[in-house]
C-alpha positions as CSV (number, residue, x, y, z in Angstrom):
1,X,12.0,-23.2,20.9
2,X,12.4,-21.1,23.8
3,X,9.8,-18.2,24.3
4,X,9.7,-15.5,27.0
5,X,6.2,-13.6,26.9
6,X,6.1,-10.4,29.3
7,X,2.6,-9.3,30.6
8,X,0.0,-11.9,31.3
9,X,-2.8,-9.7,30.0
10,X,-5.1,-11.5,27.4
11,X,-2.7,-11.6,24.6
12,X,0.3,-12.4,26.2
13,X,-2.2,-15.4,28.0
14,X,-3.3,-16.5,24.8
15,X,0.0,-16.4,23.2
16,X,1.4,-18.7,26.1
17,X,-1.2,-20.9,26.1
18,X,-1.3,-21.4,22.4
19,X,2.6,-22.4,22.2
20,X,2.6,-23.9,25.0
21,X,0.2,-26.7,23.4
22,X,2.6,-26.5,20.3
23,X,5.5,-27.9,22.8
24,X,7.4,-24.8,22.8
25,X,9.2,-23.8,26.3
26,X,7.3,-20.4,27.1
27,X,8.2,-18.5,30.3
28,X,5.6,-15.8,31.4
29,X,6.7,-12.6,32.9
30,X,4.0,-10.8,35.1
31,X,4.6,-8.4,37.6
32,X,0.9,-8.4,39.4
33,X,1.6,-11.9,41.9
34,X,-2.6,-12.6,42.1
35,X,-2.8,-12.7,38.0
36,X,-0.1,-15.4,38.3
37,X,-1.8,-17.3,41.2
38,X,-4.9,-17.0,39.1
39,X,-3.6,-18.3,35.6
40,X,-0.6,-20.9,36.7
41,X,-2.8,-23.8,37.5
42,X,-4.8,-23.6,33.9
43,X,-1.4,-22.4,31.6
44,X,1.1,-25.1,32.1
45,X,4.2,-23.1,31.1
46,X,6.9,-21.8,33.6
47,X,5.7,-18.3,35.3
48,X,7.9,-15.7,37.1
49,X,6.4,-12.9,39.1
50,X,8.8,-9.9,38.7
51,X,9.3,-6.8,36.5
52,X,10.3,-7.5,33.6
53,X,11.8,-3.9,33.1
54,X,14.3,-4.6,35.9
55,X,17.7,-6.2,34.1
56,X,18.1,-8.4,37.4
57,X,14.4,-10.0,36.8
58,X,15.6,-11.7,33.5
59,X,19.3,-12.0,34.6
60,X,17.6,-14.7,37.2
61,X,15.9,-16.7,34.5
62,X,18.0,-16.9,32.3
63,X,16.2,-14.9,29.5
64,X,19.9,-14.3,27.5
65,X,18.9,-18.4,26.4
66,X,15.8,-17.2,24.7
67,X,14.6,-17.7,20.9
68,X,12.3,-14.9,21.2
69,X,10.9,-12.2,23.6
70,X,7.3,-11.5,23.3
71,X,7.0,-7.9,24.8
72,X,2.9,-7.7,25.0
73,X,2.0,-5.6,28.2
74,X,-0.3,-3.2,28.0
75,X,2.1,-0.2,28.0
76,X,4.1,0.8,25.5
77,X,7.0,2.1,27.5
78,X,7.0,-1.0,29.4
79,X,7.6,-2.8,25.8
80,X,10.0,-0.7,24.4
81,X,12.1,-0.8,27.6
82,X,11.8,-4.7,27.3
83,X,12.6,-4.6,24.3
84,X,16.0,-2.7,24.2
85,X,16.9,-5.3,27.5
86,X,16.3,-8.3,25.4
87,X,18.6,-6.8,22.4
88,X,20.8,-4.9,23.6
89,X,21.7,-6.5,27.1
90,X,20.6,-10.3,26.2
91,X,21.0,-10.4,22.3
92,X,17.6,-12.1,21.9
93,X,17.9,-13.4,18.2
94,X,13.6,-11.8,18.0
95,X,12.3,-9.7,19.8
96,X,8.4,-9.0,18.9
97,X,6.7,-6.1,20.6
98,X,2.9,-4.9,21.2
99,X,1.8,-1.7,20.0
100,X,-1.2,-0.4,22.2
101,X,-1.5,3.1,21.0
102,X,-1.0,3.2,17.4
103,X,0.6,7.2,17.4
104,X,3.5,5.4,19.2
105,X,4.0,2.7,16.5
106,X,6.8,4.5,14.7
107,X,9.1,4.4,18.0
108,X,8.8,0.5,17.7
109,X,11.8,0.3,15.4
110,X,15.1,-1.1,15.6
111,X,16.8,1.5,17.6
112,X,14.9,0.2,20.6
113,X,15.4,-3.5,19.6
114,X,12.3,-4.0,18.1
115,X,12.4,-6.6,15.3
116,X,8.3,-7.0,14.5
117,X,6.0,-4.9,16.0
118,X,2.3,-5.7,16.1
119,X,-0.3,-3.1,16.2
120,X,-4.0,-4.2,16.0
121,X,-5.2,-1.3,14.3
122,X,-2.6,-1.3,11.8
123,X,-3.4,-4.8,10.9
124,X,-6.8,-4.2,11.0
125,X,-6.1,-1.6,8.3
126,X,-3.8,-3.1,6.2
127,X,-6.7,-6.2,5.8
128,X,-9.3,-3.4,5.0
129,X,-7.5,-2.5,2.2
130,X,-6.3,-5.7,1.5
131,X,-10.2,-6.9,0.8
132,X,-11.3,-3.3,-1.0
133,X,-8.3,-3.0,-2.7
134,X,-7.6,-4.3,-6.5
135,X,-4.2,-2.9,-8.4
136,X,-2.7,-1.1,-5.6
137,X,0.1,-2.2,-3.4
138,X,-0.9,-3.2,0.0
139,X,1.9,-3.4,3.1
140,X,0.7,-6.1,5.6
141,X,4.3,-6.6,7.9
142,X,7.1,-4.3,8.4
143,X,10.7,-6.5,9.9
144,X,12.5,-3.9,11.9
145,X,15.5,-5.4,11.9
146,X,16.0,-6.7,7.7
147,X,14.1,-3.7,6.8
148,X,12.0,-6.5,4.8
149,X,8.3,-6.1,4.2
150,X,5.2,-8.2,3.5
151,X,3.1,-6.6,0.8
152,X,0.4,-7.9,-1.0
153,X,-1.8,-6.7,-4.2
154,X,-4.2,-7.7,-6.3
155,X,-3.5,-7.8,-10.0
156,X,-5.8,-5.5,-11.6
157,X,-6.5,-6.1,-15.7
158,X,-3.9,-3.5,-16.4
159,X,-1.7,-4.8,-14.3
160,X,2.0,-5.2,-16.2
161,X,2.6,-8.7,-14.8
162,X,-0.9,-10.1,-16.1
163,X,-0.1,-13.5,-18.0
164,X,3.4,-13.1,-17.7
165,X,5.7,-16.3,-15.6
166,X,7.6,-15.3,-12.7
167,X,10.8,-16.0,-14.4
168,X,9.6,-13.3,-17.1
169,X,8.5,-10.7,-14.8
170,X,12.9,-10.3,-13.9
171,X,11.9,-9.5,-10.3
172,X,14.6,-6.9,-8.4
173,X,17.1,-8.0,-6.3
174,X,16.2,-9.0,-2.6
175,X,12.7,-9.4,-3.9
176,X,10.7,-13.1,-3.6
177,X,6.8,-13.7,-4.4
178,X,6.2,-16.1,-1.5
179,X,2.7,-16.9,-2.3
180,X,-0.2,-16.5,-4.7
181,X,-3.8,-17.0,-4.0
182,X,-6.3,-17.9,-6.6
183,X,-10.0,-18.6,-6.1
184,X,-9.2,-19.3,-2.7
185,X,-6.4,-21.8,-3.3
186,X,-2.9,-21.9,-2.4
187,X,0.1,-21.8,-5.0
188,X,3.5,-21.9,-3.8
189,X,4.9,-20.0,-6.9
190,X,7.5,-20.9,-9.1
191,X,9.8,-19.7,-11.7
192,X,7.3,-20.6,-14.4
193,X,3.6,-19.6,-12.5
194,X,2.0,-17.4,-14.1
195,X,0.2,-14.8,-13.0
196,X,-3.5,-14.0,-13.9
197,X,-5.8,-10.9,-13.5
198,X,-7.4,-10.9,-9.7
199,X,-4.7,-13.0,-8.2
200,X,-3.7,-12.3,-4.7
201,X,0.3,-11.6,-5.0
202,X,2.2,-11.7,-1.6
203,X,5.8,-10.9,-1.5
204,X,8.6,-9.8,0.4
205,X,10.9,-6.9,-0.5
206,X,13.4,-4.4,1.2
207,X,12.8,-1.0,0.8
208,X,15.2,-0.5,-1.7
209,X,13.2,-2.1,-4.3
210,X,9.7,-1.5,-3.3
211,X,8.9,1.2,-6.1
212,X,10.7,-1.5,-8.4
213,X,7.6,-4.3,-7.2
214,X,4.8,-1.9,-7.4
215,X,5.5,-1.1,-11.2
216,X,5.8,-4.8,-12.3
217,X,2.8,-5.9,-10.4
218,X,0.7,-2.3,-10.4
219,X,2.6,0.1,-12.9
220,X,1.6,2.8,-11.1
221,X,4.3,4.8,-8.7
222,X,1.6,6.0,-6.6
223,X,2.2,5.8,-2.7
224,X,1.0,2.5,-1.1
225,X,-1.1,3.0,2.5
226,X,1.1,3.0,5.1
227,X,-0.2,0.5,7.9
């Protein structure tokens, strides 16, 4: 896989290095020439001292070859303006971007060719809940681009889909349970798994049928926290 990572701060570095050791091709963009000097000789992946906001800068390398475009500067306008390059002028198949501030999260959307966006806080968030909270419907990843999200909840003793199979729960269309945990162990669910009281539920829905999840797994319509 071919990865382009813009800004060599410390998590596009750590990003780099990490699937650079996994065997991926990773090109860093950084614009600051003594960062570069600094990190090349430890970070065995393909550097490029440029801006990666200038069109010509990823014309030169290429960049229209890439899997997926990592935009993790420390600006937000610097990632959003690399983002919209990578879609709209390169047609990057994923384009992933950093949120730094999280008031500018809902600008990282797919109208500036954002598939994923990260934003630490929000994470950080969604994972409070995630540990506090039992019978409520918890979104962990938003996917720009397919609309799709990650949710997870815990089934609470009340919940509607205690003891019942996944077959029997008739789960809405564009809807998969893509994992359950139990005591701390892994099941890759099946048509006839069943779920219990406290399991960990983690699915993927559109938006469409959200509301449709949360009664079957929570039976409540109340408003899941938005992270």
């Amino acid at each position: 896989m071919r990865v382009v990572i813009v800004g060599a701060g410390s998590v596009g570095t750590y990003i780099a290095e990490d699937l650079h050791r996994a065997g991926h091709e990773v090109l860093v963009i950084e614009r600051d020439e003594d960062v570069v000097t600094r990190l090349r000789p430890s970070i065995g992946c393909q550097w490029l001292v440029a801006d990666a906001c200038e069109v010509t800068s990823l014309q030169n390398e290429n960049v229209e070859g890439a899997d997926v475009i990592v935009a993790a500067t420390g600006d937000d306008e610097d990632n959003l303006v690399v983002s919209l390059l990578a879609k709209q002028e390169f047609m990057i198949p994923r384009v992933i971007a950093r949120v730094n501030h999280p008031k500018n999260h809902w600008m990282f959307n797919r109208s500036w060719g954002v598939d994923v966006a990260v934003s630490t806080p929000h994470l950080l968030s969604s994972l409070v809940e995630e540990a506090v909270s039992v019978g409520s419907l918890v979104r962990l990843l938003q996917f720009e681009r397919s609309g799709a999200r990650l949710v997870e909840v815990t089934l609470a003793e009340d919940s509607p889909a205690r003891n019942l199979s996944i077959f029997e729960l008739r789960l809405p269309r564009e809807t998969s349970i893509v994992a359950v945990l139990r005591s701390s162990n892994l099941i890759v669910p099946r048509g006839d798994t069943t779920l219990r009281v406290g399991d960990e539920v983690i699915a993927l829905v559109t938006i469409e049928y959200e509301e449709e999840l949360r009664l079957l797994l929570v039976g409540s319509a109340v408003t899941p926290p938005t992270v």
